[in-house]
GUZA-719490 format. One record per residue (C-alpha): residue in three letters; x, y, z. Coordinates in nm, 2 decimals, always signed. Layout:
BEGIN
(rec "ala" (X Y Z))
...
END
This chain:
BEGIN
(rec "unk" (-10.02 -6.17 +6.02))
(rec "unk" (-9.99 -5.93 +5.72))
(rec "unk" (-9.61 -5.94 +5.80))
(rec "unk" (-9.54 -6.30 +5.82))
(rec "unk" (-9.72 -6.35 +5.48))
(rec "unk" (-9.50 -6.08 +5.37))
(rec "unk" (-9.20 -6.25 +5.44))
(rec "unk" (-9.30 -6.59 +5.35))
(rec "unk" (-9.41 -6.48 +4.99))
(rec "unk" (-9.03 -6.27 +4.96))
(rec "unk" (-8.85 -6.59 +5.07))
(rec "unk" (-9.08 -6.79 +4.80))
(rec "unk" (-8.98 -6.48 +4.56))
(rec "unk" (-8.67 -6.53 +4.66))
(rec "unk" (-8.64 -6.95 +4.59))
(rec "unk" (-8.80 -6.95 +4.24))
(rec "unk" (-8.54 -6.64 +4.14))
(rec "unk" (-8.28 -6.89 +4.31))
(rec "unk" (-8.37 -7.19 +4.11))
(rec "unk" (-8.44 -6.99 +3.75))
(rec "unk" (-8.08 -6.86 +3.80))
(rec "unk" (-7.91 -7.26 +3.88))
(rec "unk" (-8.21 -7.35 +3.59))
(rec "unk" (-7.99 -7.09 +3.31))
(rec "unk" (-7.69 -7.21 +3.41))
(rec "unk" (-7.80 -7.61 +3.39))
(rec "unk" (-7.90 -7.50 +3.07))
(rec "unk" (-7.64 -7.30 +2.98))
(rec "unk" (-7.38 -7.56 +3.01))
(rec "unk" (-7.65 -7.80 +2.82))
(rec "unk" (-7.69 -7.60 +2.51))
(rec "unk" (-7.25 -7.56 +2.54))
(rec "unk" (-7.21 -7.88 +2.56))
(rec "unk" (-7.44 -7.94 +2.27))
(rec "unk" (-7.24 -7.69 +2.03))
(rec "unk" (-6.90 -7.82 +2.13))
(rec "unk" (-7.03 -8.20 +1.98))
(rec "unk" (-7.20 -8.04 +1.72))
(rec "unk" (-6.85 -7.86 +1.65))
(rec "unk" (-6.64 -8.13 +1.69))
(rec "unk" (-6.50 -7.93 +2.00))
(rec "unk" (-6.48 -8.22 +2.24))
(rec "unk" (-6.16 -8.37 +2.21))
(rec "unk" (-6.01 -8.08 +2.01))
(rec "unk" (-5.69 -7.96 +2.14))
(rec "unk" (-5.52 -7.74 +1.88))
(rec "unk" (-5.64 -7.57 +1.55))
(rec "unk" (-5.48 -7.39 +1.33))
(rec "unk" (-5.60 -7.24 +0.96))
(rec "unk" (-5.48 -7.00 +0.68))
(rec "unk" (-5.68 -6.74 +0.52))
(rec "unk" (-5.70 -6.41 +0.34))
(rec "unk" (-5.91 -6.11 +0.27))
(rec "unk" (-5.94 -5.75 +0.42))
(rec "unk" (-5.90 -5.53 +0.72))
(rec "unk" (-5.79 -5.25 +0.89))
(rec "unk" (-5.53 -5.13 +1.06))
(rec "unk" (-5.70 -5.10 +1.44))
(rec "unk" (-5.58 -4.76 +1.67))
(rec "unk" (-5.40 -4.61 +1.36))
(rec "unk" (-5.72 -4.35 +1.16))
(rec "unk" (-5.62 -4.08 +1.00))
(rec "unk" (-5.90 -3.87 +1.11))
(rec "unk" (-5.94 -3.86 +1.53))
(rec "unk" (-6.26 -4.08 +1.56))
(rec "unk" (-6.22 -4.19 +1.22))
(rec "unk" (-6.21 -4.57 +1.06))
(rec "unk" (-5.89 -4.78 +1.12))
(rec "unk" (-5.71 -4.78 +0.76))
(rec "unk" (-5.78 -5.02 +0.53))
(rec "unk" (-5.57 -5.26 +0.44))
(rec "unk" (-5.52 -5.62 +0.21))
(rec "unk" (-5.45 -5.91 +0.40))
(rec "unk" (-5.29 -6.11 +0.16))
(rec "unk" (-5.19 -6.40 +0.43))
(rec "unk" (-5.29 -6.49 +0.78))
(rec "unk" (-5.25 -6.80 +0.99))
(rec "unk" (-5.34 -6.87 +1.34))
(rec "unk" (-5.24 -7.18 +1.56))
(rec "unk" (-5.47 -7.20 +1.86))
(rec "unk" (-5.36 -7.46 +2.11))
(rec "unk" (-5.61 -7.46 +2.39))
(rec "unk" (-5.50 -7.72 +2.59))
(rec "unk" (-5.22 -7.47 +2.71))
(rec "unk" (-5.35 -7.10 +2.66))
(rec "unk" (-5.17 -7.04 +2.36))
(rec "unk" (-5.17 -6.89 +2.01))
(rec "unk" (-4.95 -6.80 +1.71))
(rec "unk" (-5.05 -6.56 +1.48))
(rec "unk" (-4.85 -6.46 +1.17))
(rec "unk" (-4.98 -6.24 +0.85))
(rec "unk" (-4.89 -6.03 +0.54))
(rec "unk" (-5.03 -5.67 +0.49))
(rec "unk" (-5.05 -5.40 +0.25))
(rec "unk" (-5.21 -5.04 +0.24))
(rec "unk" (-5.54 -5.01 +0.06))
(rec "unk" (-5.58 -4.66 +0.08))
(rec "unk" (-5.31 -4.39 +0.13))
(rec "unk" (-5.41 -4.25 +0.45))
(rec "unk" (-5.33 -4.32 +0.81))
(rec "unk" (-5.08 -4.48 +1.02))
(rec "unk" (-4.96 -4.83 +1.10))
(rec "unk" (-4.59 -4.98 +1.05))
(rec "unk" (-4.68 -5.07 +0.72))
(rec "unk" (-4.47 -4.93 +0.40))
(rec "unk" (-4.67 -4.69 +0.18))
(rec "unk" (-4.88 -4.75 -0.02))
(rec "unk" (-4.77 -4.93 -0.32))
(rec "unk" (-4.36 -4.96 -0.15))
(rec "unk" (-4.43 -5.29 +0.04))
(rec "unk" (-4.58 -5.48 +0.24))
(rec "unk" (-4.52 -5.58 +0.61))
(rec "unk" (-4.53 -5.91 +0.81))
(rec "unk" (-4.62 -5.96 +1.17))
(rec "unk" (-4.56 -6.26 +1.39))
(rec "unk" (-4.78 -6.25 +1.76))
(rec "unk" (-4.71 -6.53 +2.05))
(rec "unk" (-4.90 -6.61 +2.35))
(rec "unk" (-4.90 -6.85 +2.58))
(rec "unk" (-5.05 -6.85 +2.96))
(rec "unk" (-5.01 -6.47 +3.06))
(rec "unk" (-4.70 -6.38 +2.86))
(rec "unk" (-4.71 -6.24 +2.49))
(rec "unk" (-4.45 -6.15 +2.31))
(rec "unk" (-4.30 -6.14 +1.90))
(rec "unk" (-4.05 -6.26 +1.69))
(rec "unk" (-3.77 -6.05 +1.56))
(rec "unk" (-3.51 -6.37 +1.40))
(rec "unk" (-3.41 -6.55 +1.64))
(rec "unk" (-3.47 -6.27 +1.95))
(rec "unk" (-3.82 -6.25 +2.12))
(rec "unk" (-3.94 -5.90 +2.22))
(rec "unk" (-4.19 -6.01 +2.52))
(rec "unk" (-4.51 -5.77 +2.52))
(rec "unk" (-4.70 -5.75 +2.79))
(rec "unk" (-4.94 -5.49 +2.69))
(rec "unk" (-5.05 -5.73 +2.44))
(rec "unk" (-5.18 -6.05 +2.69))
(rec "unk" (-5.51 -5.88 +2.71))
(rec "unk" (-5.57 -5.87 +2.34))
(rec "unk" (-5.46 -6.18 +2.24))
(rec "unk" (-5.60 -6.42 +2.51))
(rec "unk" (-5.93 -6.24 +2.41))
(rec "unk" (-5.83 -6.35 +2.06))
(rec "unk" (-5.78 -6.75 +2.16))
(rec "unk" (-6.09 -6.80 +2.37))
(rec "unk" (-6.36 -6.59 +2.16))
(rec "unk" (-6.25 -6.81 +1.86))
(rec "unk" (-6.55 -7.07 +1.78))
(rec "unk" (-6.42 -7.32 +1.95))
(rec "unk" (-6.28 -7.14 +2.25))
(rec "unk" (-6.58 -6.95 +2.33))
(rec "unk" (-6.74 -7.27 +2.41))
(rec "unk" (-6.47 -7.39 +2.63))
(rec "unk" (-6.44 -7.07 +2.81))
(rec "unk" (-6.82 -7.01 +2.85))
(rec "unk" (-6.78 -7.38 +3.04))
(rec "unk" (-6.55 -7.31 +3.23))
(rec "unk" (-6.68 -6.95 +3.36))
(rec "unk" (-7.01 -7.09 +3.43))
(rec "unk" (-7.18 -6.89 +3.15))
(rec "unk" (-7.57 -6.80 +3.15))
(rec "unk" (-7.79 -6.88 +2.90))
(rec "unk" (-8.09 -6.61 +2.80))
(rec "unk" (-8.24 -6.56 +2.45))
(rec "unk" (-8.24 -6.29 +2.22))
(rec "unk" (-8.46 -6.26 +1.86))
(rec "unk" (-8.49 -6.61 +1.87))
(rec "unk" (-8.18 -6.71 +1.93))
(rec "unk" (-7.98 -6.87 +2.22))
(rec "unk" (-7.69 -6.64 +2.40))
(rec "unk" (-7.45 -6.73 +2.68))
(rec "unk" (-7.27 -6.51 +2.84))
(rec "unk" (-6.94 -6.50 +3.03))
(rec "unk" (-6.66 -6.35 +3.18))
(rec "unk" (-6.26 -6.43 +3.14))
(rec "unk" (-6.19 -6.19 +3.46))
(rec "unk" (-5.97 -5.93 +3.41))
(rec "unk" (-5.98 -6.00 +3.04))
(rec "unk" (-6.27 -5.95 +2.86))
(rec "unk" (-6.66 -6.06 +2.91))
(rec "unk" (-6.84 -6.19 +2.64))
(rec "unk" (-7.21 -6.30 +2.41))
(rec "unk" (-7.18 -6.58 +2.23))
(rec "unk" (-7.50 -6.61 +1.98))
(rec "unk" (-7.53 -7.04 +1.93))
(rec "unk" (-7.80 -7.11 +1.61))
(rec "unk" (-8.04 -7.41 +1.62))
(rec "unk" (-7.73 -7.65 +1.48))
(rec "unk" (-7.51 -7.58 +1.77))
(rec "unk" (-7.28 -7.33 +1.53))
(rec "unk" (-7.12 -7.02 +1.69))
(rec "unk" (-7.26 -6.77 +1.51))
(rec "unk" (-7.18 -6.42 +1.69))
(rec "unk" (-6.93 -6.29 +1.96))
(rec "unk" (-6.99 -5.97 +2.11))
(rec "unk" (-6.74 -5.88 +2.34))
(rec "unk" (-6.59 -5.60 +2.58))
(rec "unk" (-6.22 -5.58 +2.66))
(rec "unk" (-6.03 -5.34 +2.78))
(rec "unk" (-5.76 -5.06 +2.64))
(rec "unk" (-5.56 -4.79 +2.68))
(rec "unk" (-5.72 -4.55 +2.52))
(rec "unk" (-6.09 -4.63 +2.44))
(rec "unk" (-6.14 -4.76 +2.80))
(rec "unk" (-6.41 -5.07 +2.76))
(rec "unk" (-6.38 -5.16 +2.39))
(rec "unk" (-6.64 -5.37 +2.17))
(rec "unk" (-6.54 -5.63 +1.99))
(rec "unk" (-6.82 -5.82 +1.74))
(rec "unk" (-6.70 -6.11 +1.54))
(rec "unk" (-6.90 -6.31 +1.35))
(rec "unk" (-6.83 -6.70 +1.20))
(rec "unk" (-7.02 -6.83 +0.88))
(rec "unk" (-7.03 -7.07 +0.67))
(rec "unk" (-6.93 -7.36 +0.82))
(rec "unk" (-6.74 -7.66 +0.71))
(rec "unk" (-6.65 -8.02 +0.85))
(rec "unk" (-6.28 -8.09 +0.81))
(rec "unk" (-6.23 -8.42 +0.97))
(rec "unk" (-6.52 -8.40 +1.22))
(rec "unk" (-6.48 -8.10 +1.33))
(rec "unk" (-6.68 -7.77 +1.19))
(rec "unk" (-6.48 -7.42 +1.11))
(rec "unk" (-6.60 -7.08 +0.98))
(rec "unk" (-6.52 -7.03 +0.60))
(rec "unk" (-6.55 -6.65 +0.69))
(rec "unk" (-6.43 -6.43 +0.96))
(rec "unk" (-6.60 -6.08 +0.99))
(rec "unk" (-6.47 -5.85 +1.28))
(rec "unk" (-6.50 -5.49 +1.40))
(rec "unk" (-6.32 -5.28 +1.69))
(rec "unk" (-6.39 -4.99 +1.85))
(rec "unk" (-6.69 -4.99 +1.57))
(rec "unk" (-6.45 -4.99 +1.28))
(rec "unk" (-6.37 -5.32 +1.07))
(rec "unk" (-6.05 -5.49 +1.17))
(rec "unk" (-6.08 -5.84 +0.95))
(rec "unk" (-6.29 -6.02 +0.65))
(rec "unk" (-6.13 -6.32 +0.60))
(rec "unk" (-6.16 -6.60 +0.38))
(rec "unk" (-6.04 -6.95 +0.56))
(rec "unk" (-5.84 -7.18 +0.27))
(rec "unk" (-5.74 -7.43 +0.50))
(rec "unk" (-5.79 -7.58 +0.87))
(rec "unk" (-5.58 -7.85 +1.06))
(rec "unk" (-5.73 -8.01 +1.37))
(rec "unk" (-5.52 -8.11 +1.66))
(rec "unk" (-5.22 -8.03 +1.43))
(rec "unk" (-4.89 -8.02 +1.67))
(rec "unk" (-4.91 -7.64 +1.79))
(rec "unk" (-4.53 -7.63 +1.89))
(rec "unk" (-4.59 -7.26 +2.06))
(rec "unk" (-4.32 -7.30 +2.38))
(rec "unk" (-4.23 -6.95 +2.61))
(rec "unk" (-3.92 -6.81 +2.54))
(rec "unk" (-3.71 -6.82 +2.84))
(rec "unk" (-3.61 -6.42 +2.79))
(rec "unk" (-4.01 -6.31 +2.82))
(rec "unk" (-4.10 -6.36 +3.20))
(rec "unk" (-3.81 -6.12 +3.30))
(rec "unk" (-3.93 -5.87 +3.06))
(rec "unk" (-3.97 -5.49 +3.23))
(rec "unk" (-4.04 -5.17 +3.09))
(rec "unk" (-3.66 -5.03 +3.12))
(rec "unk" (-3.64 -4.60 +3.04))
(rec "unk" (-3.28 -4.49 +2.92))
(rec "unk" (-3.25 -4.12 +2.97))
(rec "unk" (-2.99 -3.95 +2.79))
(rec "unk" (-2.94 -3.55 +2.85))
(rec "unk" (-3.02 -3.39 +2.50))
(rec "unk" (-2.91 -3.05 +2.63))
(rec "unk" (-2.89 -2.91 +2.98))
(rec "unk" (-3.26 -2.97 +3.14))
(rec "unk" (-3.38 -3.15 +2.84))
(rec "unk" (-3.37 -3.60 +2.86))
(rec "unk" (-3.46 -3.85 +2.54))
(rec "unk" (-3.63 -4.10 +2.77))
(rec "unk" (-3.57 -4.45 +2.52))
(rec "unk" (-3.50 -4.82 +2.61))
(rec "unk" (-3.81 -4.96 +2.43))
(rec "unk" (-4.01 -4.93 +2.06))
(rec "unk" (-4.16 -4.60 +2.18))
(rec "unk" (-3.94 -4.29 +2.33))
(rec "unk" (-4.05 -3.99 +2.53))
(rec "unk" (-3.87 -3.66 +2.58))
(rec "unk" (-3.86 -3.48 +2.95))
(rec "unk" (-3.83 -3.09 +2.95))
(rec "unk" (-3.75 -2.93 +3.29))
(rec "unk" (-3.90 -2.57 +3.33))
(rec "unk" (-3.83 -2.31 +3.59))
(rec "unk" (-4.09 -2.45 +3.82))
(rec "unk" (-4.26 -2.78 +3.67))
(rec "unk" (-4.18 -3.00 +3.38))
(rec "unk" (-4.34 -3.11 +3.05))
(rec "unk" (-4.33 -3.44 +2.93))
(rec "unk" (-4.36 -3.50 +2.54))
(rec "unk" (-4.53 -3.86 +2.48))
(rec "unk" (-4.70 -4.08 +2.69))
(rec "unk" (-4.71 -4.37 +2.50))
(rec "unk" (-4.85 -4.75 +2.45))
(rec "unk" (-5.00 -4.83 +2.77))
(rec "unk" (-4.99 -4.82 +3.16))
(rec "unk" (-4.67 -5.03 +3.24))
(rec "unk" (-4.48 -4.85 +3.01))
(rec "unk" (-4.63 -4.50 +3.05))
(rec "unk" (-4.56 -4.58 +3.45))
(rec "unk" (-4.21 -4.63 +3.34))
(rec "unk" (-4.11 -4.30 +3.18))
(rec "unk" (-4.30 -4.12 +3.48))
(rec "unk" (-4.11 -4.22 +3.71))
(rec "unk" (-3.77 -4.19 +3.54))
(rec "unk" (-3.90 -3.81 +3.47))
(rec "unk" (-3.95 -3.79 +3.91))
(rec "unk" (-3.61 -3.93 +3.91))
(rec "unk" (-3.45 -3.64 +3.70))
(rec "unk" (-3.60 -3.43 +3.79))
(rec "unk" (-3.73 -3.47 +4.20))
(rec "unk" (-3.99 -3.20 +4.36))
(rec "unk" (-4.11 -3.07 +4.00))
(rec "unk" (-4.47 -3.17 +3.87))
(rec "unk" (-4.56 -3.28 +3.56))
(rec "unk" (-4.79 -3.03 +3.45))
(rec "unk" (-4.81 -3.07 +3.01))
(rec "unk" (-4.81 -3.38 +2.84))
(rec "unk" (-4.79 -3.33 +2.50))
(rec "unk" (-4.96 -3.59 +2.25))
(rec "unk" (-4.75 -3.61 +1.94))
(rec "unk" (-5.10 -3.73 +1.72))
(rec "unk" (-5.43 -3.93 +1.81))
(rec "unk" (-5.26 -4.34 +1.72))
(rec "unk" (-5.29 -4.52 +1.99))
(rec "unk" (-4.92 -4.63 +2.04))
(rec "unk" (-4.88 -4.29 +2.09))
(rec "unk" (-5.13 -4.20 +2.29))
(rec "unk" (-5.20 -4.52 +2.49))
(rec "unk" (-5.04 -4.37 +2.79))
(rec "unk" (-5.23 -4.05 +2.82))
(rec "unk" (-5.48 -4.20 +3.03))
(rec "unk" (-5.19 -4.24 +3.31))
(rec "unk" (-5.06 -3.91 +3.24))
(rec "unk" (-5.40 -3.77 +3.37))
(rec "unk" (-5.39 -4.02 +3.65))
(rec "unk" (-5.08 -3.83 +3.74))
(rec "unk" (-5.25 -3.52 +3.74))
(rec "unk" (-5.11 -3.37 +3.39))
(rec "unk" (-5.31 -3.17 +3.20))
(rec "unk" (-5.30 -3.31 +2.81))
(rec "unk" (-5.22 -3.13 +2.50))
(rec "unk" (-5.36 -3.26 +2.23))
(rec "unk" (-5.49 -3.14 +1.87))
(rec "unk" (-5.77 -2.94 +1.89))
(rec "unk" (-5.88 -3.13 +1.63))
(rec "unk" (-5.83 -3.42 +1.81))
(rec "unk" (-5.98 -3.30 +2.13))
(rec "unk" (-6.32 -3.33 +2.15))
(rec "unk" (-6.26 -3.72 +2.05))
(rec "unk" (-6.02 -3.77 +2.33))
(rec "unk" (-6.24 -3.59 +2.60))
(rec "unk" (-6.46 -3.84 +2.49))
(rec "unk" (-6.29 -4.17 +2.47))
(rec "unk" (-6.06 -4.07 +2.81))
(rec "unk" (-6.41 -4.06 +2.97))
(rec "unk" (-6.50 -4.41 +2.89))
(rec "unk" (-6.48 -4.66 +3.17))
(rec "unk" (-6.20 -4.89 +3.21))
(rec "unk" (-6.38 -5.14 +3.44))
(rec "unk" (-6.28 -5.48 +3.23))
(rec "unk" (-5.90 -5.43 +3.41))
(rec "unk" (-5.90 -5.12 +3.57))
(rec "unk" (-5.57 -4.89 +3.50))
(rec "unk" (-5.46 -4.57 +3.59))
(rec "unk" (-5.69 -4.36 +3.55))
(rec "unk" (-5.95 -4.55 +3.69))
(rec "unk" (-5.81 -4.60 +4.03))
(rec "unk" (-5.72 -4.27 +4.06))
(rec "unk" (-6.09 -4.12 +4.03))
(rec "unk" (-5.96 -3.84 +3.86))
(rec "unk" (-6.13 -3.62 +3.52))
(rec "unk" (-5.92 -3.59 +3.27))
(rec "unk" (-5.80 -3.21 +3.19))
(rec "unk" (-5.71 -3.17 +2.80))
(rec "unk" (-5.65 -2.85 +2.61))
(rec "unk" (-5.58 -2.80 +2.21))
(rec "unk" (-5.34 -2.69 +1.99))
(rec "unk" (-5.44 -2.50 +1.68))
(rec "unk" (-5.17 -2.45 +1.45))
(rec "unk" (-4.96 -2.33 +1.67))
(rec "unk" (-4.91 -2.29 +2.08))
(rec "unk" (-4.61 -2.19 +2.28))
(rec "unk" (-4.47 -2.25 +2.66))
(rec "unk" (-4.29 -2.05 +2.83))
(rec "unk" (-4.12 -2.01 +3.16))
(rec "unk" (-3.94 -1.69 +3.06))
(rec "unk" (-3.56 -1.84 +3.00))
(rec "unk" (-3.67 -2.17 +2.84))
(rec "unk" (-3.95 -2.17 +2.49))
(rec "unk" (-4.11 -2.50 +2.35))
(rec "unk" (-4.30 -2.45 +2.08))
(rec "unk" (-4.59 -2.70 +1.92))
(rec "unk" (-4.68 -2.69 +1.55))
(rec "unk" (-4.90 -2.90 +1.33))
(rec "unk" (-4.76 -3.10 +1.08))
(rec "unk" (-4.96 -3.00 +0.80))
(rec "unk" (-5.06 -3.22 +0.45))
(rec "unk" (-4.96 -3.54 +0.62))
(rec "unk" (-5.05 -3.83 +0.46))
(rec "unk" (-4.97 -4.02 +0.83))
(rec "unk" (-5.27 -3.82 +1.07))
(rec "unk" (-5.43 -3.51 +1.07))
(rec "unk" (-5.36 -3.30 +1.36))
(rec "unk" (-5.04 -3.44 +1.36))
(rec "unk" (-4.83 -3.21 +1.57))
(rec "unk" (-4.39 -3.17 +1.64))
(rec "unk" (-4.19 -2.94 +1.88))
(rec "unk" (-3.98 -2.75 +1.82))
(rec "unk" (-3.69 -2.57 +2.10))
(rec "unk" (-3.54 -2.28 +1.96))
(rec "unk" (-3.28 -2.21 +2.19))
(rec "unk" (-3.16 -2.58 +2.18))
(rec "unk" (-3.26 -2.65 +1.81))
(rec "unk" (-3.39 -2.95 +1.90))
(rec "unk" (-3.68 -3.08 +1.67))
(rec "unk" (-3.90 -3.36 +1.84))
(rec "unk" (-4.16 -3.58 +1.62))
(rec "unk" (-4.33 -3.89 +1.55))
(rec "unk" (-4.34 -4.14 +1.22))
(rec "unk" (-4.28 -3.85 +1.00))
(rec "unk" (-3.89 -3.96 +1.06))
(rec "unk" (-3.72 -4.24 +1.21))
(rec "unk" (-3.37 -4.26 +1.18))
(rec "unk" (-3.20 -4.57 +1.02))
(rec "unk" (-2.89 -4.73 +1.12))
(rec "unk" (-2.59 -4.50 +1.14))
(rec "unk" (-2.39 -4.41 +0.77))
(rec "unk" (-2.66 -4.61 +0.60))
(rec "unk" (-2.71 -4.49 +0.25))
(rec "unk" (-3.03 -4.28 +0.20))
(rec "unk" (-3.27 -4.47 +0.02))
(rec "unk" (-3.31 -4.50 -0.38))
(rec "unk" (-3.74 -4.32 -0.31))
(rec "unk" (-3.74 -4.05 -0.09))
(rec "unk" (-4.03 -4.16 +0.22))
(rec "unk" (-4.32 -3.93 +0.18))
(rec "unk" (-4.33 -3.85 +0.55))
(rec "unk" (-4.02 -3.74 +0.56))
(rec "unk" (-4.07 -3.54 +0.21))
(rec "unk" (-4.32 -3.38 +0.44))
(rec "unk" (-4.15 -3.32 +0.74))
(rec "unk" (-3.88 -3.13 +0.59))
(rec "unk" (-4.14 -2.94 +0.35))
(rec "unk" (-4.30 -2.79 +0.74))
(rec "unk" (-3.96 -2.70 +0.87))
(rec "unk" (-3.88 -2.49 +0.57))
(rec "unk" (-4.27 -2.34 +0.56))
(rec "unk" (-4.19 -2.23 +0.98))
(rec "unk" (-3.83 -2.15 +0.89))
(rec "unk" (-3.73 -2.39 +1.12))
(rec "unk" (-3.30 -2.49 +1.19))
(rec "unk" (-3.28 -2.75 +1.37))
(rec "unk" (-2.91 -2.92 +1.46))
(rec "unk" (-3.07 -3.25 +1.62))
(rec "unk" (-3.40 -3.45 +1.57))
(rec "unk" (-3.55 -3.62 +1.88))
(rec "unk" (-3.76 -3.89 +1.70))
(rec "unk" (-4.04 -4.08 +1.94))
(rec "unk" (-3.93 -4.40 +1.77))
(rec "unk" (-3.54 -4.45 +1.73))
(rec "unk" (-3.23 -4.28 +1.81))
(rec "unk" (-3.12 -3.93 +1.83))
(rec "unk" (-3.02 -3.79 +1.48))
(rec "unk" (-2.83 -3.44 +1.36))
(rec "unk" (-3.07 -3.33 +1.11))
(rec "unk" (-2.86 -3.38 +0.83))
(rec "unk" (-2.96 -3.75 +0.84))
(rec "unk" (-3.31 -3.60 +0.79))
(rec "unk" (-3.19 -3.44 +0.50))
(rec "unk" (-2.95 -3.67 +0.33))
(rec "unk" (-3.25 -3.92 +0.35))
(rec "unk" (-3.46 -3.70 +0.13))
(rec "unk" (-3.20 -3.65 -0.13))
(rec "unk" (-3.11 -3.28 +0.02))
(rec "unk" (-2.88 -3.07 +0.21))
(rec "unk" (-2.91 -2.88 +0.53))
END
């Protein structure tokens, strides 16, 4: 008897848990459907709007851990067309402060303007009339079309969001899978008020994101954010102001017949006898066969690419492990790819300034999209480099030095190979087009660079830059107003 009540009071448990969960998400959808009319969100297919303000510059701190640079945004315009999963996003930037890293010019030389595309699961930029497809950019940017106002609403619908409350206010919550899941915090007029939300990257694992949308506006029926706060990774990426906003203006965002075939493709050329510049792409790497196992010297931007020069280093070298893989600095273009370095097995070099951040972040979980690492069930194995660290195998030397008074990072770090001269680095130089004429300023990072070869007593014949081609050093040089 005891037992049958038992079970008929767990099935009865069981129902009302059943119908409270269908109850959230009949409401759910109910209070989404009330925010898109009160947003004008109904029959809105494309939006675009222009704005201005502050941010920083995300994955590029000076200090490891630190926040992302600050920076002006002196012009930014999206164009969201959500009818076919797509988005345009072009802005102007310059430095605020004179730390940290980024493509952007130095502060007070310039500014720098960025164009991003995306439409379905392909993302790629603009360079003139070329388009430079970027696939370890879909992630962020389809996160960046559907936790905008209006999308969040639409994608909550369609991914059957739940509805619970929190301080007062109403929260549905989603997931885009294998993109990002996601709170969306709806006031008492139907306005989208919050966004907190968790994708994934290549070097902080599951990343927040929290944007928030105020002061709201109608502009021909339909309601829009006059400000646009957002943090990642716990920094501050934008504060903008919005100036202007065009509903169901003609979005005009069509896929570049070039991007679908796009592949990570590695171009090795031997830089001396058992040492390879691995380029083909924005980001190069630099193979280094030892007597009984190699190093590599970058892992950069992400897994597809990262998985790229890997297996080009296998191919040059067959039978040989990877052991080292050396981290030029603590950006995240250059050290997106660590995490499938250590898949591999690699033990990481890094800083030791940097390292205690990285053993950190490298532990985070990746469970948004899973890469590398996280398939492989392996720990991470790190060590540091404090001012200086050699490698030996008895005929071949590589040597690791910080770059020190950077304006670029701190624990910023080159390598050096005697016998070979070679010099191998990151930012601090990045050669221009061959016979160009130096410029009328000397660059400050490569002021600096040449100041820490002369403090080590350094001669080197060739630079191996991670961005660019192969260089004799008197480019280096002549670019700085100087002589070898």
């Amino acid at each position: 008897m005891k037992r049958q009540t038992f079970i008929r009071c767990m099935t009865a448990a069981g129902t009302a848990l059943l119908l409270a969960s269908c109850a959230h998400r009949e409401d759910a959808q109910a209070v989404l459907h009330e925010a898109d009319q009160a947003m004008g969100g109904a029959n809105l297919k494309t939006l675009s709007y222009a704005a201005s303000g502050t941010g920083g510059t995300f994955g590029q701190a000076y200090q490891p851990g630190g926040a992302w640079p600050r920076i002006n945004v002196t012009s930014f315009t999206r164009v969201l067309d959500y009818e076919n999963g797509a988005l345009r996003e072009e802005s102007v930037r310059t430095r605020a402060e004179p730390t940290g890293g980024g493509a952007l010019p130095l502060m007070g030389t310039g500014e720098q303007r960025t164009n991003a595309y995306l439409r379905g699961n392909y993302a790629w930029s603009m360079a003139g009339a070329n388009a430079a497809g970027s696939p370890g950019s879909v992630d962020g940017r389809v996160h960046d079309l559907w936790t905008t106002p209006h999308g969040v609403i639409k994608a909550a619908m369609k991914n059957k969001a739940t509805l619970h409350m929190e301080g007062g206010k109403r929260v549905v919550s989603f997931s885009e899978p294998g993109r990002f899941r996601a709170d969306a915090w709806i006031g008492a007029d139907g306005m989208v008020e919050r966004v907190n939300s968790v994708q994934s990257n290549p070097v902080l694992g599951d990343m927040p994101t929290v944007t928030t949308y105020s002061g709201y506006r109608d502009y021909g029926g339909v309601k829009f954010p006059t400000r646009i706060q957002q943090s990642q990774g716990g920094f501050p990426v934008l504060d903008l102001e919005v100036k202007e906003v065009r509903p169901n203006a003609p979005a005009g965002i069509e896929l570049p017949a070039s991007v679908p075939s796009f592949t990570e493709r590695v171009a090795s050329e031997k830089a001396a006898d058992g040492v390879w510049f691995l380029g083909g792409g924005t980001h190069n790497s630099v193979l280094i066969e030892m007597r009984d196992h190699l190093i590599l010297v970058e892992s950069p931007l992400y897994d597809g690419r990262a998985l790229a020069v890997l297996a080009e280093a296998k191919r040059l070298a067959p039978g040989k492990p990877i052991r080292w893989v050396i981290d030029s600095h603590h950006h995240f273009d250059h050290s997106g790819g660590l995490r499938t370095a250590a898949a591999e097995g690699a033990t990481l070099v890094t800083s030791e300034q940097a390292r205690p951040w990285f053993e950190q972040v490298l532990a985070n979980p990746n469970s948004i999209s899973p890469d590398a690492l996280a398939k492989s069930g392996r720990k991470p194995q790190l060590t540091g480099v404090n001012g200086q660290r050699s490698f030996s195998d008895g005929a071949r030397t590589v040597d690791v030095y910080m770059i020190e008074d950077s304006v670029h990072a701190r624990g910023f770090m080159m390598v050096w190979l005697p016998k070979e001269r070679l010099l191998i680095e990151a930012d601090a130089f990045t050669p221009g087009p061959p016979n160009a004429p130096p410029p009328a300023q000397p660059n400050a990072n490569q002021v600096n660079l040449v100041s820490n070869i002369e403090r080590l007593k350094l001669n080197p014949e060739r630079i191996l830059p991670l961005h660019g081609r192969m260089a004799p050093a008197t480019e280096l040089y002549a670019a700085v107003g100087r002589r070898s």
